[in-house]
N, C-alpha and C positions, 0 to 999 in steps of 0.2 A: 504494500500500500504506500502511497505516497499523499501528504500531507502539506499543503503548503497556506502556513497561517500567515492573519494580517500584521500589519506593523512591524516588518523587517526592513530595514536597509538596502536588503539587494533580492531582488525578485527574481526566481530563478527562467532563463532563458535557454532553449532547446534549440541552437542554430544549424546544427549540422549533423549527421550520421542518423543514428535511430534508437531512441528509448523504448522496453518494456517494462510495464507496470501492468501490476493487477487491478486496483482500483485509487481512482483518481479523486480525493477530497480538498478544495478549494474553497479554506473558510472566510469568512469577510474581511475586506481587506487588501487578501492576497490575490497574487496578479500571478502567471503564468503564460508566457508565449513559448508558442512555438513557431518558429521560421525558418525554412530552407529545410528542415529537417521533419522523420517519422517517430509519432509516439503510439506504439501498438499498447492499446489499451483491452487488457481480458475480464475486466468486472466491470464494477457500474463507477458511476461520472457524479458528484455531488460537485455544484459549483454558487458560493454563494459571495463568491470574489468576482475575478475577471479572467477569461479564459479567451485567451489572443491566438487562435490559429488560421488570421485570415490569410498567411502565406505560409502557412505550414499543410503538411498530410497527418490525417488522425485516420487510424486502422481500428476498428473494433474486432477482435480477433478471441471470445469466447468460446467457452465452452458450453455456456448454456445461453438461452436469449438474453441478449442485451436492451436497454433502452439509451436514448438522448432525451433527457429533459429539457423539458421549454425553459429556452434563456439561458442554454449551458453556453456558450459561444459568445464572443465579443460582437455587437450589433447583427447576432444568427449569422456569423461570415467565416466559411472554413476552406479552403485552399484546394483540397484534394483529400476525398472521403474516401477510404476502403472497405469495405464490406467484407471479410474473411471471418464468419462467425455462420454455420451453416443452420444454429435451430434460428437463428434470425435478430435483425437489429429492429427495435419501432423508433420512430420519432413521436415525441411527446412533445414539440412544438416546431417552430419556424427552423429550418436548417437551407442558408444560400449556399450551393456549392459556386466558387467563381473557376474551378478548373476542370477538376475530373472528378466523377462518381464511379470507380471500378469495383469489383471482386477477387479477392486474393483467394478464393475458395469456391470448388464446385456445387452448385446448388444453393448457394447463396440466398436471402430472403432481407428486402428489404420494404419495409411497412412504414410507408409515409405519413398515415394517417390526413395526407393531402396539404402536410407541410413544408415539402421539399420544392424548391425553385433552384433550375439552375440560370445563373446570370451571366450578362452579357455588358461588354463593357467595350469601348474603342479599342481596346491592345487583343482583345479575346471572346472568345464565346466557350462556354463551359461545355463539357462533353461526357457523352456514358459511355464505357469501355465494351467490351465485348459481353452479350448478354448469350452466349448459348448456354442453355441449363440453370440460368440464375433468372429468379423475382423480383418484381415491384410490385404489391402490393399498395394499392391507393391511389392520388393524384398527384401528379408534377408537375409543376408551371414552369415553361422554360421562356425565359423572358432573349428578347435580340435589340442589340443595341443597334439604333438606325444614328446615323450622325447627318444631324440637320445641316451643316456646314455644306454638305453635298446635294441639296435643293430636297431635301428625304422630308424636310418639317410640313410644308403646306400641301402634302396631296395624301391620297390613300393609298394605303400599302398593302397589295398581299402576303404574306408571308409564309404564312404554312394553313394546312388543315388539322384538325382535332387529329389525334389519332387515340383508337383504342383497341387493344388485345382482349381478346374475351378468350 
């Protein structure tokens, strides 16, 4: 387990290679980034601090189902989600991916609960990895960045159709 209380001096920061922990508690207070680098997490998430992985990868990598609590993530903003927990992850609130949603495990299950958006910004547009054998359960809003600058502001745009797997 890993614990990171408030009112310390130096906030611990995750910049490069890859941490494993089991479960991740984040008391008030404390601040936690991760950037450039992966924190595979195999138990559950309490976060009543600040949890900065908008240019980090977070891997949920259980043994039994996982959740994400609503408001676990700094402004819901996470970098690059992995999914390697096969009985499943839910989301219990708002989660924006700005890069990648992939599976590091076959048969993979992930349960939106109809809070996952992935975003889109001028530098990028978020992306799902390879979906053979793996789940989404729920709804995904995947949002496209159009840039007005390029005449895109004043007319109507198609962009895509709904799509749904049944």
């Amino acid at each position: 387990d890993v614990f990171i209380p408030g009112g310390t001096t130096y906030e611990p920061t995750l910049n490069s290679g890859m941490a494993t922990i089991t479960n991740l508690h984040i008391y008030s207070g404390g601040k936690l980034t991760v950037t450039g680098a992966k924190l595979q997490i195999g138990g559950t998430i309490s976060n009543a601090g600040v949890f900065n992985a908008s240019n980090g990868t977070i891997e949920l990598n259980g043994a039994v189902s996982q959740n994400i609590p609503a408001l676990t993530f700094q402004n819901n903003a996470i970098k690059d989600l992995v999914i390697s927990n096969a009985p499943g992850v839910t989301l219990g609130g708002e989660v924006d991916v700005y890069e990648s949603l992939t599976y590091g495990v076959t048969h993979g299950t992930l349960n939106t609960g109809g809070f996952l958006t992935l975003k889109s910004s001028a530098a990028q547009t978020a992306w799902i990895g390879n979906m053979t054998g793996e789940t989404i359960n729920g709804d995904v809003t995947v949002e496209r960045y159009i840039d007005v600058a390029k005449g895109h502001g004043a007319a109507w745009e198609f962009v895509a159709t709904p799509t749904q797997v049944q």
